[in-house]
MIGUDO-533455 format. One record per residue (C-alpha): residue number from 1; residue in one letter; chain; x, y, z. Coordinates in Angstrom, 3 decimals. Layout:
% residues N
{seq:NUM	type:A	mol:A	X:X	Y:Y	Z:Z} $
...
***
This chain:
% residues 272
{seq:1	type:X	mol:A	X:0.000	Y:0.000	Z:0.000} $
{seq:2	type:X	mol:A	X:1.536	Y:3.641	Z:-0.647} $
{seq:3	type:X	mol:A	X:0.367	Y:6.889	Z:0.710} $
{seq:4	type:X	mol:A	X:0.519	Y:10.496	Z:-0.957} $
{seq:5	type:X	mol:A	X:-0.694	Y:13.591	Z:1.148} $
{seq:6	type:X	mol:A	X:0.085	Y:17.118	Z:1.292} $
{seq:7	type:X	mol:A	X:0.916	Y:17.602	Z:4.968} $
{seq:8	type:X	mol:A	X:-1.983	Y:19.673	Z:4.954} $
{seq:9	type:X	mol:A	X:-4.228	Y:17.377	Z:4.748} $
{seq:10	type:X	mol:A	X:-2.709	Y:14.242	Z:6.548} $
{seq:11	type:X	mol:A	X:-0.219	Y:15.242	Z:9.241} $
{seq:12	type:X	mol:A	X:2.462	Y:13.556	Z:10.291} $
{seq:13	type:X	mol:A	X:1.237	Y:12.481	Z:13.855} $
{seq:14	type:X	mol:A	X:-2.039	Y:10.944	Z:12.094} $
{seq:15	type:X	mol:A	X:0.851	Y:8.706	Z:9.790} $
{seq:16	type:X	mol:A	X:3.206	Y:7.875	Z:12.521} $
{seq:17	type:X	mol:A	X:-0.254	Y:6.857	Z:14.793} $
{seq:18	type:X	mol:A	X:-1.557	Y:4.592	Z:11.807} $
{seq:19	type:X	mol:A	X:1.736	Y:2.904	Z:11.039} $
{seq:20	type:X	mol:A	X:1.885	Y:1.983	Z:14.898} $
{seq:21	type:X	mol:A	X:-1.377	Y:0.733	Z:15.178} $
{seq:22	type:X	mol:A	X:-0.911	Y:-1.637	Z:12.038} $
{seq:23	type:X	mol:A	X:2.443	Y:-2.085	Z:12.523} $
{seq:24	type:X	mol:A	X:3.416	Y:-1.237	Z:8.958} $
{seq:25	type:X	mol:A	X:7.087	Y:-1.761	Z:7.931} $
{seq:26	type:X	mol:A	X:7.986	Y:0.317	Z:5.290} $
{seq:27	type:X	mol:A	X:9.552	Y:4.486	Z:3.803} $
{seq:28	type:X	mol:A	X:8.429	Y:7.403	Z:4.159} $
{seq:29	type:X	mol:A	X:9.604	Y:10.379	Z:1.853} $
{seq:30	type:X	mol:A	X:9.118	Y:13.997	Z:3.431} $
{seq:31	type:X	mol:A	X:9.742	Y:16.700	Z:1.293} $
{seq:32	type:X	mol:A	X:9.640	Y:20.269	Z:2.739} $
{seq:33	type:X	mol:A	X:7.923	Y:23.205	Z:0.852} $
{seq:34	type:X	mol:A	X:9.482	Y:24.788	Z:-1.442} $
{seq:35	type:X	mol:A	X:10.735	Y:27.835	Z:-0.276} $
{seq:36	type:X	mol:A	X:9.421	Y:31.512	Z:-1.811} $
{seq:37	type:X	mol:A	X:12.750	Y:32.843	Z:-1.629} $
{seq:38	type:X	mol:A	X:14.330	Y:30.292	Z:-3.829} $
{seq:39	type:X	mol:A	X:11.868	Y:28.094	Z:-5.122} $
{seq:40	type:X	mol:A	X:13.431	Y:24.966	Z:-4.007} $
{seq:41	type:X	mol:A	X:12.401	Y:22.770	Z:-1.527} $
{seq:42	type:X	mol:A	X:15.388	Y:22.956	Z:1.465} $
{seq:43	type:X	mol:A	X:15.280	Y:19.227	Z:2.149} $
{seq:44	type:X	mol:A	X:13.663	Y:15.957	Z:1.427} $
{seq:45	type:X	mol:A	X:13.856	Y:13.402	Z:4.201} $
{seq:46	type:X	mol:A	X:14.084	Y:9.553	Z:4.413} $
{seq:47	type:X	mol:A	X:12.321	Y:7.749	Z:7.191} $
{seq:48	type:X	mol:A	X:12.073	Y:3.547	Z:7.101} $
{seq:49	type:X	mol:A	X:9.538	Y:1.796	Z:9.676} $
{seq:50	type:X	mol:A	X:9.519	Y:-2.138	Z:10.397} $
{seq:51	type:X	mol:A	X:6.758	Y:-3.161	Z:12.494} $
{seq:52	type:X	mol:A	X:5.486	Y:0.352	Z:13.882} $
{seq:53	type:X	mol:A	X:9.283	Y:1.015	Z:14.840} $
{seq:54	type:X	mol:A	X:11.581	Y:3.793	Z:13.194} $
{seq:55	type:X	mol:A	X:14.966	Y:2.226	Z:12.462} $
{seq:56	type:X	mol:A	X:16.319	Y:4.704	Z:10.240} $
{seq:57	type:X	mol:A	X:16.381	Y:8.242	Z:8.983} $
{seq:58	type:X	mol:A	X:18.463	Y:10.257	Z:6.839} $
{seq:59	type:X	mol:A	X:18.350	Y:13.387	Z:4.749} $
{seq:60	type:X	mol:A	X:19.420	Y:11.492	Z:1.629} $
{seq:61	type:X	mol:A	X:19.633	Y:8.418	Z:-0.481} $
{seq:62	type:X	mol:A	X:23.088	Y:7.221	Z:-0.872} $
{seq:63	type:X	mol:A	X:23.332	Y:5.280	Z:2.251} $
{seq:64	type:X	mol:A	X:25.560	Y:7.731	Z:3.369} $
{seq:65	type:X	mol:A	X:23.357	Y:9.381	Z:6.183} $
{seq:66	type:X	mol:A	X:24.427	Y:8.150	Z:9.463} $
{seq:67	type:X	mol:A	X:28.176	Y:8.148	Z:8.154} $
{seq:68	type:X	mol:A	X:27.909	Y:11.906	Z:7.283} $
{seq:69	type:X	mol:A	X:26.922	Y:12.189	Z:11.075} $
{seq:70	type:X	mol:A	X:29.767	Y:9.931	Z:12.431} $
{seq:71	type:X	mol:A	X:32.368	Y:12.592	Z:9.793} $
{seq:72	type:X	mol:A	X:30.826	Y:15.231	Z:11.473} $
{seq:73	type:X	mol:A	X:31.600	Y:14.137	Z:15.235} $
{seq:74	type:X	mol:A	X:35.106	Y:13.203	Z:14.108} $
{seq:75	type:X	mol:A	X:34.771	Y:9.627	Z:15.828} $
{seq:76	type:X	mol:A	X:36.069	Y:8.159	Z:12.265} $
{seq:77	type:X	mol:A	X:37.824	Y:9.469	Z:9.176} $
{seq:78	type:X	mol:A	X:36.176	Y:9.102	Z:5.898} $
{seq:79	type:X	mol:A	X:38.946	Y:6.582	Z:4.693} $
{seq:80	type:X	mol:A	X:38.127	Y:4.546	Z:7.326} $
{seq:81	type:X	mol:A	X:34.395	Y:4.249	Z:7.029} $
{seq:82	type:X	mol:A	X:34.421	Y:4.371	Z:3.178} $
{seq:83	type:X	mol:A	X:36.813	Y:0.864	Z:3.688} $
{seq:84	type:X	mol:A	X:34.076	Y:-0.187	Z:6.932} $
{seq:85	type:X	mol:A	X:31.296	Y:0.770	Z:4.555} $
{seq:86	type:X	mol:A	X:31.761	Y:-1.924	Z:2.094} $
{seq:87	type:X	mol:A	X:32.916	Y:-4.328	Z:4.687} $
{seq:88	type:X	mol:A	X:29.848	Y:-4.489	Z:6.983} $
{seq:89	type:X	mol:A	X:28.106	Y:-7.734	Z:6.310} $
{seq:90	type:X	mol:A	X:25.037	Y:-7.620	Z:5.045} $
{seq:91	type:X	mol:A	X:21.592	Y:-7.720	Z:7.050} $
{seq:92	type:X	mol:A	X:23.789	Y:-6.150	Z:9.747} $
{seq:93	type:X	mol:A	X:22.968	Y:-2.719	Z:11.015} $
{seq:94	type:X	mol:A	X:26.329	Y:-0.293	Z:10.644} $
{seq:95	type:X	mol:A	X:26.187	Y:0.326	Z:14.098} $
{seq:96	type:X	mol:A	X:25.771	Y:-2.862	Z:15.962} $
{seq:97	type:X	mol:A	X:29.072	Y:-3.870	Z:13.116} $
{seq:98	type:X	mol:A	X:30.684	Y:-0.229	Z:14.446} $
{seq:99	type:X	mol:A	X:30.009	Y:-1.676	Z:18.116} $
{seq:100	type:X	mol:A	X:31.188	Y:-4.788	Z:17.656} $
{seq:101	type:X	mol:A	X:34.509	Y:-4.036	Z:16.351} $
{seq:102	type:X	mol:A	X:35.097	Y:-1.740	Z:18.994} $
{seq:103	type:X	mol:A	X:34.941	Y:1.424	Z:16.839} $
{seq:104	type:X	mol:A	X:31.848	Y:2.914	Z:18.128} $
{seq:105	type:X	mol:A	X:30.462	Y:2.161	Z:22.032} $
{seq:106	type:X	mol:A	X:26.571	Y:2.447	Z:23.176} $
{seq:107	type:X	mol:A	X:26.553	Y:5.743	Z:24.171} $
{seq:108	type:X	mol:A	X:28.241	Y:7.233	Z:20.838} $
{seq:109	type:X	mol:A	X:25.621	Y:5.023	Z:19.051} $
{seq:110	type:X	mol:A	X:22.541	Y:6.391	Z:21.015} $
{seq:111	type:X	mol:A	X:24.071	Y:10.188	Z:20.161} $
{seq:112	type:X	mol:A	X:23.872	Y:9.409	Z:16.785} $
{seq:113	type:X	mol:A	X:20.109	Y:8.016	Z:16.744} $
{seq:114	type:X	mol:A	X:19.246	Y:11.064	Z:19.208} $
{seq:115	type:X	mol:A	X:20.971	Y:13.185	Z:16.080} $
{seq:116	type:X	mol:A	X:18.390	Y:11.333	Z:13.435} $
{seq:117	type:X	mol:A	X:15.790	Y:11.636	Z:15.717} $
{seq:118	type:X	mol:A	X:16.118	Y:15.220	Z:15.513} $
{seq:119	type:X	mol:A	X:15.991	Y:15.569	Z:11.800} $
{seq:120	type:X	mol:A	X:12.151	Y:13.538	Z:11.976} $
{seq:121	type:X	mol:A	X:11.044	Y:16.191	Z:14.885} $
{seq:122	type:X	mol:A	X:11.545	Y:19.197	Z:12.892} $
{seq:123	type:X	mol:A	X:9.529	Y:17.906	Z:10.397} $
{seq:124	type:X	mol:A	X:6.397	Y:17.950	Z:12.822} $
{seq:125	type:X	mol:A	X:6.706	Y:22.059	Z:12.609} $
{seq:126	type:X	mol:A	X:5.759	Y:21.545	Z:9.035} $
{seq:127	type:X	mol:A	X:3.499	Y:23.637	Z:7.863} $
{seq:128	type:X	mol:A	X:2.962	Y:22.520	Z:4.008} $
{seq:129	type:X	mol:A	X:4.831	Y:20.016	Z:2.003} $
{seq:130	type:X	mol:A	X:3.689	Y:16.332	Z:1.048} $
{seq:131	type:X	mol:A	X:4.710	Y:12.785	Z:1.627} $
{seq:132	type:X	mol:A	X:4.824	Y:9.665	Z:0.415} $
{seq:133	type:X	mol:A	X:4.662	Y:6.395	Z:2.681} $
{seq:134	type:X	mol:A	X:5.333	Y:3.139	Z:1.008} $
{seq:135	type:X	mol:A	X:5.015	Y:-0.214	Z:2.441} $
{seq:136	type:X	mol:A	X:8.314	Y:-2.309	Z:1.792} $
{seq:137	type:X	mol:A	X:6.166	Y:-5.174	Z:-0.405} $
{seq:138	type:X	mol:A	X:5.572	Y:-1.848	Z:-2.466} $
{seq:139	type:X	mol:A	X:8.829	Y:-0.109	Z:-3.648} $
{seq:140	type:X	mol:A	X:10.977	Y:-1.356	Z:-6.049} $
{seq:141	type:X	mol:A	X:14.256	Y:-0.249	Z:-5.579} $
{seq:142	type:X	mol:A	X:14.491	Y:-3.780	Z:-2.730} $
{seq:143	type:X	mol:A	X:18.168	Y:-2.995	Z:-2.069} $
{seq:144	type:X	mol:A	X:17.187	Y:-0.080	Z:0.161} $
{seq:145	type:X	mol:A	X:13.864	Y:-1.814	Z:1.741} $
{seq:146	type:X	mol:A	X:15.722	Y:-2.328	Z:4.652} $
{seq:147	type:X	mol:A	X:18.371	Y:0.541	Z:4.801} $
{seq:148	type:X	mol:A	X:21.477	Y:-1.206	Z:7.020} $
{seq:149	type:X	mol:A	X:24.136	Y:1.351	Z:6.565} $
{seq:150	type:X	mol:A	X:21.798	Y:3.743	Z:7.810} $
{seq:151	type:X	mol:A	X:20.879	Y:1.957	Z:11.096} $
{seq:152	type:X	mol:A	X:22.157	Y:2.325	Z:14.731} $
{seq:153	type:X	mol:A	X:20.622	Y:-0.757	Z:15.996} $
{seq:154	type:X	mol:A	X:18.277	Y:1.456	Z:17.553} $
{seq:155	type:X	mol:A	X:13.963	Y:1.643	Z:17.452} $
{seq:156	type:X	mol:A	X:11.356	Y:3.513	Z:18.636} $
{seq:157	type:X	mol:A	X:7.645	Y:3.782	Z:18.734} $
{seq:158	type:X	mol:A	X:6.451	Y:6.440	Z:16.407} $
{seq:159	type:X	mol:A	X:3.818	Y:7.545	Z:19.094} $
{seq:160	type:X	mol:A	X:6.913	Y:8.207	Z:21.196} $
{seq:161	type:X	mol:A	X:8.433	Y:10.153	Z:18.230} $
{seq:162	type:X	mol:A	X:5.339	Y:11.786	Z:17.877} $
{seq:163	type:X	mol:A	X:5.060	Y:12.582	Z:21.759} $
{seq:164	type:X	mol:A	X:8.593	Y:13.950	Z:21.717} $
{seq:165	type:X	mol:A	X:8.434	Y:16.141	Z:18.679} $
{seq:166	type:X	mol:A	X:5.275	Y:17.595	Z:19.946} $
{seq:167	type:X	mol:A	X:6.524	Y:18.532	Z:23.444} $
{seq:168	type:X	mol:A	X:9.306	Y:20.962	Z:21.168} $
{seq:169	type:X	mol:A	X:6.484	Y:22.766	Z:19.371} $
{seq:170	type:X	mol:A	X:7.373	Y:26.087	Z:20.632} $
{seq:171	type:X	mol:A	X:4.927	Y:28.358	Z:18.213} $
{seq:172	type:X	mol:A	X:1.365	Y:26.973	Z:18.089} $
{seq:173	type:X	mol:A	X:-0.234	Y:29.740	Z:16.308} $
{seq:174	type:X	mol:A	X:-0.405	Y:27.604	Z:12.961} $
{seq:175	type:X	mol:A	X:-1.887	Y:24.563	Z:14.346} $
{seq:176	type:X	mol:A	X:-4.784	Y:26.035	Z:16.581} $
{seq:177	type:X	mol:A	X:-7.194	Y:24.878	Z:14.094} $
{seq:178	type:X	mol:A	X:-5.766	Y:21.200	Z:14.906} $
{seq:179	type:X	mol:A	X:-6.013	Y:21.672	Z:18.561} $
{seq:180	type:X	mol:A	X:-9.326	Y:20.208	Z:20.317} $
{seq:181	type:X	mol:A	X:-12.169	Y:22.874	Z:21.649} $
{seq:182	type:X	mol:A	X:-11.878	Y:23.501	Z:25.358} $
{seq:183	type:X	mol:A	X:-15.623	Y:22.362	Z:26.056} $
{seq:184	type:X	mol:A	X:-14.318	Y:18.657	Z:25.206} $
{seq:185	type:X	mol:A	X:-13.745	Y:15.701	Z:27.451} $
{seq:186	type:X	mol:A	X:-11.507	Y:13.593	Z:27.398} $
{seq:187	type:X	mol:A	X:-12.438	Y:9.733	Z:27.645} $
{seq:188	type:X	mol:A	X:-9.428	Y:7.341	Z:28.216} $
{seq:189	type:X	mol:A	X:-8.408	Y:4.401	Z:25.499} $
{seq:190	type:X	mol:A	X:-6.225	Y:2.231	Z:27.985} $
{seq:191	type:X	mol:A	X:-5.863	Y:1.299	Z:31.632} $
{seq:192	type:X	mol:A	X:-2.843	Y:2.988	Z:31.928} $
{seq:193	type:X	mol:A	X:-0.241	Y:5.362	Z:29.519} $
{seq:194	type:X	mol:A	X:2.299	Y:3.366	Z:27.473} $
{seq:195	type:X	mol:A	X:4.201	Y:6.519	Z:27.543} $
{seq:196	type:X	mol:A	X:6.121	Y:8.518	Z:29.779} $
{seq:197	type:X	mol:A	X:4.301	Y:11.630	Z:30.256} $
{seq:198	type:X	mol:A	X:5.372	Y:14.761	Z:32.113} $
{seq:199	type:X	mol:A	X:3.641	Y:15.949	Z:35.605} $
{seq:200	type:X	mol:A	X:1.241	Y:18.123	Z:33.621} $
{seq:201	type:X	mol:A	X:0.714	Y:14.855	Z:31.560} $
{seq:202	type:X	mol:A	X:0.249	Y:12.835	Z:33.731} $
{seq:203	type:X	mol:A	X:-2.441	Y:15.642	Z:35.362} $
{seq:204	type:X	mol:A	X:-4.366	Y:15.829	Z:32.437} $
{seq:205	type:X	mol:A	X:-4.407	Y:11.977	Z:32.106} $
{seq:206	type:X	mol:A	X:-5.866	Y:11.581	Z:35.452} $
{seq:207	type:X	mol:A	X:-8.928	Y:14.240	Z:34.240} $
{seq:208	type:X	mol:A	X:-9.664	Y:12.266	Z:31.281} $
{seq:209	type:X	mol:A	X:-12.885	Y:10.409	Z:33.067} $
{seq:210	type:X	mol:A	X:-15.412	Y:11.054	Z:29.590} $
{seq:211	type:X	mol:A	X:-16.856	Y:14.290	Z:31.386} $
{seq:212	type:X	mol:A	X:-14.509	Y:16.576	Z:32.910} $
{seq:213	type:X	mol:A	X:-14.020	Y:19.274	Z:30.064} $
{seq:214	type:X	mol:A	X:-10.592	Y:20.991	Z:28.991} $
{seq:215	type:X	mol:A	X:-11.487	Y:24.276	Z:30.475} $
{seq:216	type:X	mol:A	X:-12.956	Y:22.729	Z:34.339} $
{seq:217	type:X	mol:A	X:-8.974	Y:21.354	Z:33.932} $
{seq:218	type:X	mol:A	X:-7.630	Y:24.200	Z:32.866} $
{seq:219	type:X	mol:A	X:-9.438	Y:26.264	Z:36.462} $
{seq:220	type:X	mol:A	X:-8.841	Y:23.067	Z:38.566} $
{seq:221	type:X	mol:A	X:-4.532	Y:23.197	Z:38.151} $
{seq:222	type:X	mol:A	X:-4.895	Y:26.713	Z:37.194} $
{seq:223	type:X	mol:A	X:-2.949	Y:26.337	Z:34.158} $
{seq:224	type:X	mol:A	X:-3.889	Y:28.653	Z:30.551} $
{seq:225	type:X	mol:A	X:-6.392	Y:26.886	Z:28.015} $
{seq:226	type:X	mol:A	X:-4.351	Y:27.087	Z:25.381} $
{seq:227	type:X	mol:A	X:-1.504	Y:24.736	Z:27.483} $
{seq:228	type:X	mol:A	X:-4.139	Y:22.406	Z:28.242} $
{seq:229	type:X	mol:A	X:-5.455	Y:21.975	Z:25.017} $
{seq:230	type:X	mol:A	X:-2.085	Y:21.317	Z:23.380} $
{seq:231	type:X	mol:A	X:-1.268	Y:18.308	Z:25.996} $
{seq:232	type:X	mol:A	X:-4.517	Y:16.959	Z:24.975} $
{seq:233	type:X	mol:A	X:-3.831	Y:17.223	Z:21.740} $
{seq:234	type:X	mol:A	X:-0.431	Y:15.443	Z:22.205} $
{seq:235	type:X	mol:A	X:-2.426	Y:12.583	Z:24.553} $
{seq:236	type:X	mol:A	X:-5.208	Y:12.576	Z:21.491} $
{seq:237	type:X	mol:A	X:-2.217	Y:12.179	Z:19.127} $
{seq:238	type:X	mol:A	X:-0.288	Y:9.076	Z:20.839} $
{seq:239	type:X	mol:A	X:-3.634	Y:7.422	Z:21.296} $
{seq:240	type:X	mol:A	X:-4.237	Y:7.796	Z:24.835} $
{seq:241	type:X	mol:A	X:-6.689	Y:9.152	Z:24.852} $
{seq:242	type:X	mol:A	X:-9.973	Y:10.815	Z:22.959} $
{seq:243	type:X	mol:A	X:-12.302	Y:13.234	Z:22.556} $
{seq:244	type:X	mol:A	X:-15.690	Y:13.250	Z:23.999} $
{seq:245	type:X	mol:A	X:-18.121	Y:16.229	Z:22.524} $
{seq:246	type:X	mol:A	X:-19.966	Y:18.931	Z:25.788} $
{seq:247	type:X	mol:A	X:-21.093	Y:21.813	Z:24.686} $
{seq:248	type:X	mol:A	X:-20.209	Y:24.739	Z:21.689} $
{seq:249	type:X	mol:A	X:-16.688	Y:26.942	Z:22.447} $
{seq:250	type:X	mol:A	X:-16.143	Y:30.379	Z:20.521} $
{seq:251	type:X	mol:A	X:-12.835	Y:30.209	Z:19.639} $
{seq:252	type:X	mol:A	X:-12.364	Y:34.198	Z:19.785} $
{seq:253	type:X	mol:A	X:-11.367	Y:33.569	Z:23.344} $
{seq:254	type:X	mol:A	X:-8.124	Y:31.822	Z:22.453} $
{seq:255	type:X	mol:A	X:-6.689	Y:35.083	Z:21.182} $
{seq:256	type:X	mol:A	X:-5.020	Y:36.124	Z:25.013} $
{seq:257	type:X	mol:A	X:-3.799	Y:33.048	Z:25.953} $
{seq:258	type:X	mol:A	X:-0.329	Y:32.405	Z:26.542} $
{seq:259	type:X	mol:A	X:1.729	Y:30.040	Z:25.155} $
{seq:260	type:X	mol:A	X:3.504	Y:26.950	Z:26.750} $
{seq:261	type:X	mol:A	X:7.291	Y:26.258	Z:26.775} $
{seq:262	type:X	mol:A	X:9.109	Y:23.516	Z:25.146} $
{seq:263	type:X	mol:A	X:9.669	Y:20.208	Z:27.460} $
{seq:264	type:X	mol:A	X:13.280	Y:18.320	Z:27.328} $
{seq:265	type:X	mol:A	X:13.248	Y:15.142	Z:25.104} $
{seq:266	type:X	mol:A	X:14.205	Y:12.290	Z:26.475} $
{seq:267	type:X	mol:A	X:15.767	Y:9.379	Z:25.050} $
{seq:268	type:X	mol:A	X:13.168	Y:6.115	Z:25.285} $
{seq:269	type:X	mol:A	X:14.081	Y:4.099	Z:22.907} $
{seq:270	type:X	mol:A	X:15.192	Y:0.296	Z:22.239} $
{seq:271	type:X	mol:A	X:17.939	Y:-1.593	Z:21.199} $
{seq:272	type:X	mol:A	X:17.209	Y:-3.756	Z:17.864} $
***
């Protein structure tokens, strides 16, 4: 199966929730808009999935993604990973063979996932461009189905990808319209989070009962709408939790509100 949306119309937290839930393996190709200034896009993205996990990421095709970011720590010299390159067997990631030859530890290998991670968070701020998804049974160039030299040996949920590149939405002016009205309820999908949430969080969480609504949250912690909204909408987003309709909202009201801080990420993620 193979997806094409404008980002507009199919965000990337609705993909990343969907290949989760079905456990899709397969790429995803993000291209940014193209910019007015010089009508070129600045960068198109490649993101590969295997059973609701992302394993890989890099800003181009070559294979040559996660080496570019090993050059640019100085932890190896191009000679050396151009010869390591071609001698990492195959259906091995390049950084378990890194590891295992002594050349790279764990904690240089998470750096360097945390460093692709990065690349797939900035993408959330999107606010146009277009994607393609393609499951692996679908694309036809099969040497790069599984992309090895691009691999850490590292996974993570893409609900937790999602939950972390959310948290560092600093401006939310251009995704209000996403955000859900503060008459709503929340009504809870499972017994407990799968997630690590933050206190506030967590807070909301424990309000999600099917009838207390965003704003009676909002006045209970004394916290600002507009923060409250945008957890739910990050809780709403990971599957935690949904929405469950009160009363009517005008959304004039949202105009004052301040908005939230960043949170820090943190660095949940598995070994392959």
């Amino acid at each position: 199966m193979s997806i094409i949306r404008s980002l507009e119309s199919f965000s990337l937290t609705e993909l990343f929730k969907f290949i989760e839930s079905d456990s899709k393996s397969g790429r995803c190709i993000v291209e940014t808009p193209i910019s007015e200034k010089t009508a070129k896009r600045e960068g198109i993205y490649y993101l590969w999935f295997k059973q609701g996990y992302l394993i890989a990421v890099s800003n181009c095709l070559n294979q040559k993604g996660l080496i570019n970011l090993i050059e640019a720590r100085g932890w190896l010299s191009p000679p050396i990973l151009s010869r390591l390159r071609t001698l990492c067997p195959t259906a091995v990631p390049l950084g378990i063979y890194l590891h295992k030859i002594k050349l790279l530890n764990q904690e240089k290998l998470s750096l360097i996932f945390q460093l692709q991670l990065h690349q797939v968070y900035r993408l959330f701020q999107l606010t146009g461009g277009r994607f393609r998804f393609d499951e692996f049974s679908e694309l036809q160039d099969r040497i790069l189905t599984i992309p090895w030299l691009e691999m850490t040996g590292h996974r993570i949920k893409t609900t937790e990808v999602s939950m972390y590149a959310l948290r560092l939405i600093e401006n939310w002016e251009n995704f209000v319209d996403q955000l859900p009205e503060p008459n709503l309820a929340l009504r809870r999908l499972l017994i407990g989070p799968h997630h690590k949430l933050t206190a506030m969080e967590r807070q909301v969480w424990n309000f999600a009962d099917s009838q207390t609504s965003l704003n009676t949250i909002a006045n209970t912690i004394q916290q600002p709408i507009l923060t409250i909204q945008i957890i739910a909408f990050r809780l709403i987003a990971v599957g935690l939790v949904d929405e469950i309709f009160q009363s009517s909202y005008d959304w004039k009201t949202l105009n004052y509100y301040k908005f939230p801080q960043s949170f820090p990420v943190s660095n949940n993620y598995e070994e392959i």
